[in-house]
N, C-alpha and C positions, 0 to 999 in steps of 0.2 A: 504494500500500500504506500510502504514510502517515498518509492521509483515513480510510483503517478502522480503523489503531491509535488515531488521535486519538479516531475517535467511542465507542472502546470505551474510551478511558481516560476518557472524560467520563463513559460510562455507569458505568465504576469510581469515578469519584471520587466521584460524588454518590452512593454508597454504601459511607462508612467508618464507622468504628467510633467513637461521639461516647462510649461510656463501659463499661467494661466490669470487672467484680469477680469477683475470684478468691471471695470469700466470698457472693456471690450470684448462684446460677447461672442464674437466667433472668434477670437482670439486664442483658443486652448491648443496646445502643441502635444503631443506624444514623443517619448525618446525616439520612436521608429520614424517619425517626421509627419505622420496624421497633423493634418489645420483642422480647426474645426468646432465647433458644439459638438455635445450628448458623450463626452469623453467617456463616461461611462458604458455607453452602449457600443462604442467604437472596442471596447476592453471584452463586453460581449463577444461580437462577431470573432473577433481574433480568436480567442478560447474556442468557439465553433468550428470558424474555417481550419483549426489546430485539430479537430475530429473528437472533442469532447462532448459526451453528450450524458442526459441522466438517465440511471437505469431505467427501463421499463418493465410493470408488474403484468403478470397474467393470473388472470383471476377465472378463466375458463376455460376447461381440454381441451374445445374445439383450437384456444389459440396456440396451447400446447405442441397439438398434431400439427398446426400450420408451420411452424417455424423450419428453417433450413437445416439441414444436415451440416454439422458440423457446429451449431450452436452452444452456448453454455448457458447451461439455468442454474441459479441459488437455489435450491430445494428448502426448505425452511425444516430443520428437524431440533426442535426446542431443545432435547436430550445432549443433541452433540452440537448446537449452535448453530448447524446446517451447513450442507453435502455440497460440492460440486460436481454437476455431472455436464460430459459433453453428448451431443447425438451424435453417433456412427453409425451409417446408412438411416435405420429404421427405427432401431432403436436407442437407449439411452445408458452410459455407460457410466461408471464414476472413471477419475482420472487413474489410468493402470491398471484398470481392471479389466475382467475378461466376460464378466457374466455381465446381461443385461437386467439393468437397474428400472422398473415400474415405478413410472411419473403418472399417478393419475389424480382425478379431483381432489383426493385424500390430499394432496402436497403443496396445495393450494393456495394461497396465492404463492409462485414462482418471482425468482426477480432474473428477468434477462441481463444477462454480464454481456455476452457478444451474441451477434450475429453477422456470416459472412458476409452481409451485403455492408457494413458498417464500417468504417477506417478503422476503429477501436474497439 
């Protein structure tokens, strides 16, 4: 976890605010050389176009079954804090394992980590 906050405080850092006036309002500068208003939202997009995104929950099988091969889910298993499993082909495996692992309503709500279509 601390290899992602690292790379998103570097993607943060190299976009601070090198100069800004109350008496001119387009006036806001970024170290990377953005002009501009909404400095804040410019610190957005960056963080995005950089391929961060927040996880998304599924809350139903059907989205379960839809997801791409080769996906990864947070399984939620309160006992052990909860599972990482990827899909290979069909079905769902834990990380090095060889049997497959049964993701159904029971495990409900999942939290998507990746998916191939995703940068990250």
């Amino acid at each position: 976890m601390s290899v992602q906050r690292d790379e998103l405080a570097k993607v943060l850092g190299e976009h601070t605010l090198s100069y800004w006036s109350s008496e001119e309002p387009d006036s806001t500068r970024c170290k990377c050389g953005w002009r501009g208003s909404g400095f804040d939202l410019h610190r957005v997009d960056t963080i995005l176009a950089a391929g961060w995104r927040k996880p998304r929950t599924i809350t139903a099988v059907a989205e379960i079954d839809a997801l791409p091969e080769m996906s990864v889910v947070l399984i939620p298993i309160p006992e052990e804090g909860g599972a990482i499993c990827a899909q290979k082909d069909i079905a769902w495996f834990m990380p090095g394992g060889a049997d497959p692992v049964a993701v159904s309503g029971g495990h409900l709500p999942v939290t998507v980590l990746y998916t191939p279509e995703e940068p990250r």
